[in-house]
C-alpha positions in Angstrom: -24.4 -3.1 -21.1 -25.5 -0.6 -24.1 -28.3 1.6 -24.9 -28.4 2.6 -28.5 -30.8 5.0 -31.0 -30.6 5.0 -34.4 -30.5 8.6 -35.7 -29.6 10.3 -39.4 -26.7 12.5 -39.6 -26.3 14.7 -43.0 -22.1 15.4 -41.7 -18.8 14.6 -42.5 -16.9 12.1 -40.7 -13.5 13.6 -40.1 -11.5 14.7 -43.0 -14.4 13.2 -45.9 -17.7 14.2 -46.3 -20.6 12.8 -47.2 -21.8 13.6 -51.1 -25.6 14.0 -52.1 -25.4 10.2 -53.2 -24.6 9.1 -49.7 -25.9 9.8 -46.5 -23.9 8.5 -43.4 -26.6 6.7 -40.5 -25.1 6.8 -37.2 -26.1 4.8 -34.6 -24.7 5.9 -31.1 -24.5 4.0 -28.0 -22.8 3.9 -25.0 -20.8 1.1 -23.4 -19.5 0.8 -19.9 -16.1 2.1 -20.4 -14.4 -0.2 -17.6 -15.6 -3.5 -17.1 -13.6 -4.3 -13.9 -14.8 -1.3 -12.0 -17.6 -0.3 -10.0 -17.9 2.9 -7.9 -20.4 4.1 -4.7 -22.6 7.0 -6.6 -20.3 8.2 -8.6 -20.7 12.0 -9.3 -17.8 13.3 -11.2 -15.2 12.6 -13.4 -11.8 14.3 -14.2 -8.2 14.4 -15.6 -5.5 15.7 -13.8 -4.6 17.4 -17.5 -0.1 16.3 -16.5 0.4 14.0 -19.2 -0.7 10.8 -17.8 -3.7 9.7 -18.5 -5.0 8.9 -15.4 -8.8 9.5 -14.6 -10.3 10.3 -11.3 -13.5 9.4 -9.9 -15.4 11.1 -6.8 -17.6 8.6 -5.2 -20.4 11.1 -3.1 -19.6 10.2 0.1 -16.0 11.7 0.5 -13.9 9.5 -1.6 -12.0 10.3 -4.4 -10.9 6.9 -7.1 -7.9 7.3 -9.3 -7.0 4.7 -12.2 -5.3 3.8 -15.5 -7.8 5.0 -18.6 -7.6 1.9 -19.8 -10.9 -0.3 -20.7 -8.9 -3.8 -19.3 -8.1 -1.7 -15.7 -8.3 -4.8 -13.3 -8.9 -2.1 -10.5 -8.7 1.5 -8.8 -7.1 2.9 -6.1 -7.9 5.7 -3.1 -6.6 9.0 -4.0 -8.5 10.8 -1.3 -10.4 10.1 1.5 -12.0 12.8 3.5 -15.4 10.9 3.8 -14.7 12.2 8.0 -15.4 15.7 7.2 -17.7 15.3 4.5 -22.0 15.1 5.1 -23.5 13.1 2.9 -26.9 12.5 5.0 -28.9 14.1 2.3 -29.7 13.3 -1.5 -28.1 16.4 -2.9 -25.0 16.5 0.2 -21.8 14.8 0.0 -18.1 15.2 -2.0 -19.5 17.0 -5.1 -16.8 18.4 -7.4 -13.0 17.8 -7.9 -10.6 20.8 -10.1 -7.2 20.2 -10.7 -4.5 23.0 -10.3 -3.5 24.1 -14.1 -0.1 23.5 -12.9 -0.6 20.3 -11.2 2.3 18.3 -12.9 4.5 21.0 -11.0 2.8 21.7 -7.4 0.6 19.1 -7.0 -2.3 20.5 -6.2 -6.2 19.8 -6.4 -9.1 21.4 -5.0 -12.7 20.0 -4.1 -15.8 20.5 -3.1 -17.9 19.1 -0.1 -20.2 19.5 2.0 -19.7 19.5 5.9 -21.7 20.0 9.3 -22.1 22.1 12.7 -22.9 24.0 10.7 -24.1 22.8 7.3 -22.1 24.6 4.8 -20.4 24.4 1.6 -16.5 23.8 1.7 -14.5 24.7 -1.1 -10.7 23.3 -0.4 -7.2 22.6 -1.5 -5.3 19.7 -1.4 -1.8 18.4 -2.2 -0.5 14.9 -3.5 2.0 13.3 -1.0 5.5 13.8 -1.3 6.7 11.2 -3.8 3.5 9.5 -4.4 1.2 10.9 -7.2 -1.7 8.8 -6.8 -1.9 9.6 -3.3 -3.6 13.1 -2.1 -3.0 14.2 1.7 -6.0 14.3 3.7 -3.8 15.9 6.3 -3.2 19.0 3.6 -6.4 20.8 3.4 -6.3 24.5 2.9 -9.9 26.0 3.1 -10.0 28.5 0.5 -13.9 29.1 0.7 -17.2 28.3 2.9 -20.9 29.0 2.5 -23.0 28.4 4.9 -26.3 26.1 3.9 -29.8 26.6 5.3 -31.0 23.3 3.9 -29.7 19.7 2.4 -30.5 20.4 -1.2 -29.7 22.8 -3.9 -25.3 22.8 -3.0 -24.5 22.8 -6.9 -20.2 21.9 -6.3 -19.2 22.0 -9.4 -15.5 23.8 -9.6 -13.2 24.2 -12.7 -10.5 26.5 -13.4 -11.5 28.4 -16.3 -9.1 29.5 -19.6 -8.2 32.2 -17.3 -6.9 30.3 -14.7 -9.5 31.4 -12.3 -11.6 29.0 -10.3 -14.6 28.9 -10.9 -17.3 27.6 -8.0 -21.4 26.7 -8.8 -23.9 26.6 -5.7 -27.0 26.5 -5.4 -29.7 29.0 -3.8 -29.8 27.4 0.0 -32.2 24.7 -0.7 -35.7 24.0 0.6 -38.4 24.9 -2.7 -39.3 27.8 -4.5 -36.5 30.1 -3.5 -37.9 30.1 0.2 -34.9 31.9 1.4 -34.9 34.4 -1.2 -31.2 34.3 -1.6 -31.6 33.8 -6.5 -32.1 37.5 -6.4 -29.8 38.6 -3.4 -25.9 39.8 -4.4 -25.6 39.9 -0.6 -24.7 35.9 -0.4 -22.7 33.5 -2.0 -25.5 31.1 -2.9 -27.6 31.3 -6.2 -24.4 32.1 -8.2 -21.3 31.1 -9.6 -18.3 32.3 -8.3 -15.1 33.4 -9.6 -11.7 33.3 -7.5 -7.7 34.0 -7.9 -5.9 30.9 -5.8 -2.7 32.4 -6.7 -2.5 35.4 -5.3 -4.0 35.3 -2.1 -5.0 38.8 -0.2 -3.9 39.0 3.4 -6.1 37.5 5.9 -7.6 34.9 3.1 -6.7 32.3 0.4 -8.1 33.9 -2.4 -8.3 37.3 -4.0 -10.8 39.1 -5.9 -10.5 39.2 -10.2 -10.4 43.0 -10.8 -13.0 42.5 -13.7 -15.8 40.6 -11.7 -18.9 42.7 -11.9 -19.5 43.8 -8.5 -15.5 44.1 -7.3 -14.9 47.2 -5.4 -18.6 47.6 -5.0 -20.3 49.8 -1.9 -23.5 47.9 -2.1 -22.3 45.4 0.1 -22.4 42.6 -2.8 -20.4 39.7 -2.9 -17.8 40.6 -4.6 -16.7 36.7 -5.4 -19.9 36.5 -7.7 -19.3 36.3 -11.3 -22.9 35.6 -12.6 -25.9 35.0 -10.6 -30.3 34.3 -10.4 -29.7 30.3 -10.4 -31.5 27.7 -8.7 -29.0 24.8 -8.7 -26.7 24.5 -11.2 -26.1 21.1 -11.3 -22.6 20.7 -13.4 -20.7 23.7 -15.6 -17.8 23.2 -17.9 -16.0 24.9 -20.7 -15.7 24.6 -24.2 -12.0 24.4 -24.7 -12.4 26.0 -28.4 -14.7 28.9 -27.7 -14.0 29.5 -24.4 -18.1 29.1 -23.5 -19.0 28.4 -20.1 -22.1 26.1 -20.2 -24.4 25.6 -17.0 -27.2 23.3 -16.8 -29.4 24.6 -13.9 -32.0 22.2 -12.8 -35.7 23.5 -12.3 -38.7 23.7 -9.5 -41.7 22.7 -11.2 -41.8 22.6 -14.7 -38.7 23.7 -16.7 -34.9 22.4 -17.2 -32.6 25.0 -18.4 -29.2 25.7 -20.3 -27.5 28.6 -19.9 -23.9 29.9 -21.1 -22.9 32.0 -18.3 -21.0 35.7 -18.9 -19.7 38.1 -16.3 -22.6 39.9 -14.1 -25.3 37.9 -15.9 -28.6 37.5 -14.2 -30.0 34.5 -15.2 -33.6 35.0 -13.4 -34.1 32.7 -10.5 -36.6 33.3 -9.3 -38.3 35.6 -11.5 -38.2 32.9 -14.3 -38.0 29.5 -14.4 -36.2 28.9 -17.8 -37.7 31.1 -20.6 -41.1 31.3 -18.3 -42.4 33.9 -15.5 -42.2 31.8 -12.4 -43.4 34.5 -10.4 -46.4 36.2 -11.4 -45.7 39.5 -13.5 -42.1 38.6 -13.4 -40.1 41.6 -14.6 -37.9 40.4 -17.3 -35.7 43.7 -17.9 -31.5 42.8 -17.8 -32.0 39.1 -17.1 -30.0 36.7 -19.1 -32.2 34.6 -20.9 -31.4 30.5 -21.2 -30.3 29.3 -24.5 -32.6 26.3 -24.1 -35.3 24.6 -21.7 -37.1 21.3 -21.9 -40.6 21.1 -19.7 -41.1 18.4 -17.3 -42.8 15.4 -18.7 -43.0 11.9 -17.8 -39.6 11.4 -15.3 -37.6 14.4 -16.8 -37.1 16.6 -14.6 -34.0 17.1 -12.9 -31.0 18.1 -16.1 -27.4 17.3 -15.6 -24.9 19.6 -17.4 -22.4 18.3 -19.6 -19.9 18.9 -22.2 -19.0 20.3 -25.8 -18.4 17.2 -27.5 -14.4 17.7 -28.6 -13.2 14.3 -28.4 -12.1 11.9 -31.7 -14.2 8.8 -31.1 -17.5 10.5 -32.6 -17.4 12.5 -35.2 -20.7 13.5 -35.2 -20.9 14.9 -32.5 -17.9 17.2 -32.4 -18.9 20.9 -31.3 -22.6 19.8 -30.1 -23.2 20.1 -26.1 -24.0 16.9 -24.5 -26.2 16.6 -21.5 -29.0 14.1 -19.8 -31.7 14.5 -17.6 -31.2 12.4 -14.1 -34.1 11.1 -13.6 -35.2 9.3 -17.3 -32.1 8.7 -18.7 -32.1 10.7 -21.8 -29.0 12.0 -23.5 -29.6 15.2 -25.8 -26.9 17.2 -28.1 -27.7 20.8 -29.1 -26.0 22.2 -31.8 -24.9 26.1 -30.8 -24.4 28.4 -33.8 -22.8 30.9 -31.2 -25.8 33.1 -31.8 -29.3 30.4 -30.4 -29.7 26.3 -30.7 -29.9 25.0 -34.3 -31.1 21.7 -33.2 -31.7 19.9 -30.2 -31.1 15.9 -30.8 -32.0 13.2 -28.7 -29.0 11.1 -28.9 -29.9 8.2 -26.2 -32.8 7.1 -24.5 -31.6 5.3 -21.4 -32.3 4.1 -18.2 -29.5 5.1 -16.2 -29.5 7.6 -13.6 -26.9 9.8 -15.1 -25.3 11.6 -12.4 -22.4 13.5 -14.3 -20.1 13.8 -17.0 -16.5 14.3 -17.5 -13.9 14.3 -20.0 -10.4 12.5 -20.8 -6.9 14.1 -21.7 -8.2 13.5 -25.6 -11.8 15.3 -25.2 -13.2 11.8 -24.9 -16.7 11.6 -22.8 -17.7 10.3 -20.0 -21.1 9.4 -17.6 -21.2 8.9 -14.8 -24.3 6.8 -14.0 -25.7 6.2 -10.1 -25.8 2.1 -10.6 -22.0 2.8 -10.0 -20.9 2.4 -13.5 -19.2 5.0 -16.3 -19.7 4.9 -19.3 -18.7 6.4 -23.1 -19.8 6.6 -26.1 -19.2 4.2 -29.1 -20.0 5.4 -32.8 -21.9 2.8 -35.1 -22.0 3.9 -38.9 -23.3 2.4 -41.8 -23.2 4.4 -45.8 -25.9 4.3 -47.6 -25.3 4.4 -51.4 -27.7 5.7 -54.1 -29.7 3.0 -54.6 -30.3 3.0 -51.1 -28.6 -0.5 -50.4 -26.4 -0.3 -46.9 -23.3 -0.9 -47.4 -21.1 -2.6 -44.5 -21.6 -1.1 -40.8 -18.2 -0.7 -39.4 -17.1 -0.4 -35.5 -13.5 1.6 -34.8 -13.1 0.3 -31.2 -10.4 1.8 -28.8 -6.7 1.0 -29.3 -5.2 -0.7 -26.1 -2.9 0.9 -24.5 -3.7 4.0 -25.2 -1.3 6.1 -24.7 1.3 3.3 -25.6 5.2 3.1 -26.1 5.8 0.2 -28.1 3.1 -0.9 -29.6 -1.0 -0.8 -29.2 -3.4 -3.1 -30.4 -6.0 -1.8 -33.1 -9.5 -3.8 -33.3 -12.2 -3.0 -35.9 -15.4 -5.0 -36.8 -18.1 -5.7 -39.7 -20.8 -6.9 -40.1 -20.1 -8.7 -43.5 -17.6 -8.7 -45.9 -16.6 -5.9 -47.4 -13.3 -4.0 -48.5 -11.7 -1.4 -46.0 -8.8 -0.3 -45.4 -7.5 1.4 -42.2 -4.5 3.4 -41.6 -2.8 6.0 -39.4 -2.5 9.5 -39.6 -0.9 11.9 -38.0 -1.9 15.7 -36.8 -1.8 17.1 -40.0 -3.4 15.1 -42.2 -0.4 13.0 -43.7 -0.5 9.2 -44.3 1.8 7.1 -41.8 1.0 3.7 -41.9 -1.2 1.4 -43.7 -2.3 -0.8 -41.5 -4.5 -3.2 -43.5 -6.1 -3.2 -46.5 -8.2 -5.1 -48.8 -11.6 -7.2 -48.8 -12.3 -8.7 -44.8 -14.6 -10.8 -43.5 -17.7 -9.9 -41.2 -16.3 -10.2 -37.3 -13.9 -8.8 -35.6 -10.0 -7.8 -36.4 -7.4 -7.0 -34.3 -4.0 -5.6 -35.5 -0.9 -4.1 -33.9 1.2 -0.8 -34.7 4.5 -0.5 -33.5 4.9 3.0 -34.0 6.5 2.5 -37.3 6.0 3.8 -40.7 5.4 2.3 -44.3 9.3 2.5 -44.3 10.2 1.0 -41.3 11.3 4.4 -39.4 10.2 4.9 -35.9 7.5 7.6 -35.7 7.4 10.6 -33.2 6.4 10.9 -29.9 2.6 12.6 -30.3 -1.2 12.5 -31.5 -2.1 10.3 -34.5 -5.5 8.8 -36.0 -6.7 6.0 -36.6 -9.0 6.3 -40.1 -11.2 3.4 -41.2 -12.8 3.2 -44.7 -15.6 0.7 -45.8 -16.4 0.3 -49.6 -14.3 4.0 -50.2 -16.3 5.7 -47.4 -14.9 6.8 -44.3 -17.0 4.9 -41.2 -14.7 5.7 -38.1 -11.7 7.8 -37.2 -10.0 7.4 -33.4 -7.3 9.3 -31.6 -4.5 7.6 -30.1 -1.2 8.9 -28.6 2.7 7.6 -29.2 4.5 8.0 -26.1 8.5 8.5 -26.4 
């Protein structure tokens, strides 16, 4: 299945840009990214970030999926299972988020989040892979390292990351219900309405965690949490990093008539519920020190429930490096905004779908994910056709995904057109310096498939490490791919 927009990109496509004579028209779409596999509400994605390439899956109701990032996967296995401790008996309740130790290739561990019962609460946990086995998590190695408790079975955010700090990082939401009814967006007195910010490596005595000495309120006599690192949200439904600036982006879903995006700093107030998005919600809200979103989008039609995203910072589309990628839920829709680092340049609707889009997540290259509730994921595919002067197309060209990828011996390469036309495709590697041309020469519309062995022009056995893949059609480039030499 694919969903596809046509849209007009005035951009370079990596390494060549486009002159006042051409214009490149990009026509995204996504794809289900493995055919063989189908998931039960799938609501995040993740890497383990150790090398191999594996992606993980949390299926809502307590189960975690791992499996080979390869599109021809014939099938997944169970890495975790702790649907027994886990409620999922309402909507926004279940396994929500997964976080991977920095130094997971080393000790193995993973943390999650979930929601449990008697009483209804948040549970933030940590996990370790069994001995000798690591697809496998132990169910039988949970170390709570945080709880919340939950007045109602809606608004329990879950996302946790480590940040660039090393720091975990926790989202929840403001105890649920409607309209703030417990009053907790505004309180510094509870966990819930904020993100949170923890050290899992130095535990203090009597808990698994410690307090960062630079979050706003530590040391404070005011009786405020002092695991808050920013706070006044409703639910933020999925944060992540920017792995270039160092950003931490937070989509936090509405009450009844705004979606917001906010980059989150330390001790930010972000308003709930004051404001809903840039708007009073309550009457005469008093706007002084709140930290005001970056962008909102009013409720119309189905849109109203936004799921957070990611920077774009993979290789398979260009276009889209540096933008922030995110959907709404309920309709489908896929925007980019392009962030100077100051306000939005441009907000682009990339995709009108009808998928409901549940998350997103990210590979060991920067590649994107969705992750859609009819049990499928999905990625993006790049579609580009030059237009010359005179305004004739020239040949669209498709760069499709090397298999394997990572790969040790050899991978294969497939590319297609749409009618003849001359190309040529070759490999480069990270700095910009010509290894192997592939093919070149005048093709015929369809598609080609090709191997590389990892070898140069002359014949010499290239380096373990990242190279790309660079198509050109008629002297323009219409697709670049990473792709990774294992030795």
């Amino acid at each position: 299945m694919r969903f596809q927009v046509l849209m007009c990109v005035l951009a370079a496509l990596w390494a060549s840009g486009c002159s006042a004579e051409s214009v490149v028209q990009a026509q995204f779409e996504v794809e289900v990214a493995f055919e063989n596999l189908f998931f039960d509400r799938p609501v995040d994605l993740q890497h383990a970030g150790d090398g191999s390439g594996r992606l993980f899956v949390v299926e809502q109701a307590g189960v975690i999926q791992v499996f080979a990032n390869d599109p021809a996967v014939a099938m997944s296995t169970i890495f975790l299972d702790i649907n027994d401790r886990v409620r999922d008996q309402n909507n926004e309740e279940g396994l929500l988020g997964l976080a991977f130790h920095p130094d997971f290739a080393n000790n193995g561990f993973f943390f999650v989040s979930y929601t449990a019962s008697n009483p209804r609460r948040s549970v933030v946990a940590r996990y370790s892979i069994e001995a000798g086995d690591p697809n496998r998590g132990d169910p039988n190695s949970e170390v709570v390292i945080i709880e919340a408790a939950q007045p109602a079975g809606n608004h329990n955010g879950g996302q946790i990351a480590f940040g660039p700090d090393g720091l975990l990082y926790i989202a929840l939401g403001d105890g649920g219900g409607a309209n703030d009814q417990f009053g907790n967006g505004q309180n510094r007195t509870t966990l819930l309405g904020a993100i949170l910010r923890l050290d899992v490596d130095n535990p203090d005595a009597g808990r698994n965690y410690s307090i960062p000495g630079d979050n706003p309120f530590a040391g404070n006599t005011s009786g405020f949490r002092e695991e808050i690192y920013a706070y006044g949200l409703r639910n933020p439904w999925r944060f992540s990093f920017d792995p270039v600036t160092g950003l931490l982006w937070t989509a936090d879903v509405g009450q009844n008539q705004f979606e917001e995006v906010d980059i989150i700093e330390n001790g930010g107030n972000y308003g709930w519920n004051e404001m809903e998005g840039f708007q009073c919600f309550r009457p005469l809200c008093d706007q002084t020190g709140l930290a005001l979103p970056v962008h909102e989008y009013a409720h119309s039609g189905q849109a109203k429930s936004v799921t957070g995203g990611y920077v774009y910072r993979g290789p398979g589309v260009p276009e889209l490096i540096g933008q922030y990628v995110y959907a709404d839920y309920i309709d489908g829709r896929i925007w980019a905004l392009d962030y100077d680092g100051q306000q939005v340049v441009q907000n682009t609707l990339l995709l009108d779908t009808n998928l409901n889009i549940a998350s997103f997540g990210v590979d060991e290259q920067g590649e994107l994910y969705i992750c859609a509730f009819n049990g499928r994921i999905y990625r993006f595919i790049p579609t580009t056709t030059a237009i010359a002067e005179d305004g004739v197309p020239e040949a669209p060209a498709r760069l499709l995904a090397n298999h394997p990828n990572p790969f040790r011996a050899a991978t294969t390469i497939t590319y297609a057109l749409s009618r003849t036309a001359p190309v040529e495709l070759a490999v480069y590697d990270a700095q910009g310096r010509r290894v192997r041309t592939l093919t070149t020469g005048m093709r015929p519309a369809g598609e080609h498939a090709l191997r590389w062995d990892g070898r140069t022009d002359e014949g010499m056995r290239s380096a373990g490490g990242v190279y790309f893949l660079r198509l050109l059609v008629a002297g323009t480039v219409a697709a670049s791919r990473q792709m990774v030499l294992v030795r």
